[in-house]
N, C-alpha and C positions, 0 to 999 in steps of 0.2 A: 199812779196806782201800779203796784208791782202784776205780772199775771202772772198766772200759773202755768207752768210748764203743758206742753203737751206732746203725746208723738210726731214724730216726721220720719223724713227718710234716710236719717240715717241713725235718729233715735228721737230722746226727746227734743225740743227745740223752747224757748224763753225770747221773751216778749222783744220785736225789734226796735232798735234803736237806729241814730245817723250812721252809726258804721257798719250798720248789717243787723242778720239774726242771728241768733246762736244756737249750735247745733253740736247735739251731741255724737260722739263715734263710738263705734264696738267696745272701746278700750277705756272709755268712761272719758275721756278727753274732749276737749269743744274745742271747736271753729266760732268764725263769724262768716257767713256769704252772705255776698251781696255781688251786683253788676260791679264792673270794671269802671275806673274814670281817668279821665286824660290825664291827670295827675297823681297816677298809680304807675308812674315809666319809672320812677327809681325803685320803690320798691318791686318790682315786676324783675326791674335789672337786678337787685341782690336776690330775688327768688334762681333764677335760671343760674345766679351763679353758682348758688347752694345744689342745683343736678350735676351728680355722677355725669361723667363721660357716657355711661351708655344711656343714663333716661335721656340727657339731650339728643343721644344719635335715636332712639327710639322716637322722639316726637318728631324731630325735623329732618330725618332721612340721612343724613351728613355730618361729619363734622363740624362741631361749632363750639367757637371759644369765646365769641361774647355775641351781645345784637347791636345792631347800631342804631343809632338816633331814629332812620327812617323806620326800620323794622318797630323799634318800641313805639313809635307814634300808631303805627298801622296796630299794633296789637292793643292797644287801649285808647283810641282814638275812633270810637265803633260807636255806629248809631242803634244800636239791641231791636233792630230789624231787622235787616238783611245778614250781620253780624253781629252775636251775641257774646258775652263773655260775662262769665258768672265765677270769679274768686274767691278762695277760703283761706285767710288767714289763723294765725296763732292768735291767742288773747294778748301776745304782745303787740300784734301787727303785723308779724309778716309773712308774706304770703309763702301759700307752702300747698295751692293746688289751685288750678285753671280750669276750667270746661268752659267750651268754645267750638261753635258753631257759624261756618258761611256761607251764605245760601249761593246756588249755582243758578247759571241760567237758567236751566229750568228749575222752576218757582218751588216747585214743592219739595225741592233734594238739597240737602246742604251737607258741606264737609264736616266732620265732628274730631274734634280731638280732646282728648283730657289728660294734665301732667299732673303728679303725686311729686310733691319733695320726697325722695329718698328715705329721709329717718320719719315720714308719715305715710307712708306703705304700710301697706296691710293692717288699717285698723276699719276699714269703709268708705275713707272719705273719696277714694277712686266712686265707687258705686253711687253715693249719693250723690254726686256732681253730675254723674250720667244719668240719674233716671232724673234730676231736676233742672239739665241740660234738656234733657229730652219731653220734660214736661212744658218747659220755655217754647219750644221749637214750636210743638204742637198747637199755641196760643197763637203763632205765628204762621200758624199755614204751610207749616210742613209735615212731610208725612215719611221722608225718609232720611236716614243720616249714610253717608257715605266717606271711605276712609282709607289710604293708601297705611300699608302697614308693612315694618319688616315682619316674616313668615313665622319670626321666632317671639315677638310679641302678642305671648299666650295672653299676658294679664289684660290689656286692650282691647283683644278678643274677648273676651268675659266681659268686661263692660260692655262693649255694644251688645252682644249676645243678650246681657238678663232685659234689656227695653226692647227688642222684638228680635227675629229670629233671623239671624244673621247668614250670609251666603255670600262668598268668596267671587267675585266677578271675573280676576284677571291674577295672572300668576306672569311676574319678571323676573328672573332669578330670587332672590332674594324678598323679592317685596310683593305684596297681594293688594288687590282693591279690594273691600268689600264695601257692599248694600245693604242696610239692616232697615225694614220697614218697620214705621215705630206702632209696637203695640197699642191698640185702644185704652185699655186700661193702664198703663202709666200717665197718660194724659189724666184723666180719670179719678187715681187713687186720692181718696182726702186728703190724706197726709201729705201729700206733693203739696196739694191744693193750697194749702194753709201754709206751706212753707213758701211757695210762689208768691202767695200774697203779702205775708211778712216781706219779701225781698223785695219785691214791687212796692212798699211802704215807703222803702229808706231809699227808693231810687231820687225821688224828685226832679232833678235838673237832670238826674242823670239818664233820665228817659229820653233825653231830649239830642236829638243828633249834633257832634261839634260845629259851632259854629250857627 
């Protein structure tokens, strides 16, 4: 049985399937999200290859021209408890946005990051991976996202900002810590609600820590 479409957070959203849910963006365009799986390291590797020089220096502080084996296993290679990762694909497949969170010793703080391919900027899909990054967390028992950033990535800013109310902790030259306590209501909003559980549907195994 087909369903019928409903809102979500980044618009409408259509009934999930084994490769994710579907979700629509500002520009009328769909995604598919769903959790990360150990066998998403090739596609993962032709995502980062498809970032601009500056969105990889924006996510990872440094220069970087490719990731190695070790790195790709650690980035999809995650038990979606302490480490989460929540990927949107094109309807062809390939990935073309990340939100990712890893909790820190102290339990309830995790680090938060989110990459946008390039030619999928600025249509939402930044926004909606953060407020349903941050509705993940919150199921999870945390309560705050935290994030080392260069000073001059406004758009990143903005995402953590619209899921609770963001505050600058540490200034290095170039680069700022900040703390964003996550809103109650993003945890909350239906909309999340119904797309979390859509995603949580097509997880199956993949809930399951590797190994």
């Amino acid at each position: 049985m087909v369903r019928p479409p409903r809102r979500g957070a980044g618009g409408t959203v259509r009934g999930a399937d084994s490769d994710g849910v579907e979700l629509e963006l500002s520009d009328e365009s769909w995604v598919k999200i769903r959790p990360i799986r150990a066998d998403d390291k090739e596609a993962l590797l032709a995502g980062f290859e498809r970032l601009s020089d500056d969105s990889r220096y924006k996510r990872f502080l440094t220069p970087m021209e490719t990731l190695t084996r070790s790195q790709l296993r650690y980035l999809t290679e995650v038990d979606h408890h302490d480490h989460e990762a929540l990927i949107a694909c094109d309807l062809d497949g390939n990935i073309v946005g990340v939100g990712r969170y890893v909790r820190e010793e102290d339990a309830t703080r995790s680090e938060a990051a989110v990459t946008v391919a390039d030619d999928w900027q600025g249509r939402g899909l930044g926004t909606a991976l953060t407020r349903l990054l941050a509705a993940r967390a919150t199921e999870e028992g945390i309560t705050r996202f935290t994030a080392l950033l260069l000073a001059r990535n406004e758009d990143m800013r903005g995402l953590l900002d619209a899921v609770g109310d963001l505050e600058v902790t540490a200034r290095h030259g170039g680069v700022i810590g900040v703390e964003v306590p996550l809103a109650p209501e993003v945890a909350q909003d239906p909309a999340l609600r119904s797309v979390l559980r859509a995603v949580a549907a097509t997880a199956g195994e993949v809930a399951r820590p590797p190994g």
